[in-house]
C-alpha positions, 0 to 999 in steps of 0.5 A: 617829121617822123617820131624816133622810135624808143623803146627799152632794151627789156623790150628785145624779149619779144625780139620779133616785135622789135625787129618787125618795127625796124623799117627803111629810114626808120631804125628803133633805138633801144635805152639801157638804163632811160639812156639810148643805148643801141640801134638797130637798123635796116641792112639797106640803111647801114650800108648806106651809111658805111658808103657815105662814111667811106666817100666822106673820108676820102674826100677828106683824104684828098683835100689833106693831100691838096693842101700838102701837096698842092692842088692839081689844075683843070687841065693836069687832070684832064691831061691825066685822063687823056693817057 
């Protein structure tokens, strides 16, 4: 298992430091007072995460509506591909 990288937030003087340990799958979170504060990640990662996020939601979204409005079968919804 990977150690989280901590730093203080005093550290982003010497910023390309910082950034130059932020890595894919490894973003370094910085602490404001010895309490995590911020974290900065890899471009690559935040929009991984925001697509996760959105697919997340959704799904939730269409179990809501099929608990209101009831549950579409296997054959209503090839029928709804076949058109």
């Amino acid at each position: 298992m990977i150690m989280p990288n901590i730093k203080p937030i005093s550290d982003l003087r010497n910023y390309t430091d910082v950034l130059h340990d932020v890595t894919i799958g490894s973003p370094v979170f910085l602490t404001k007072n010895g309490r995590g504060r911020y974290a900065i990640m890899d471009m690559q990662d935040y929009e991984k995460t925001m697509a996760a996020l959105k697919l997340m939601n959704e799904l939730s979204r269409g179990r809501r509506s099929g608990e209101e409005k009831g549950w579409l079968s296997a054959e209503e919804v090839k029928s709804h591909f076949r058109s």
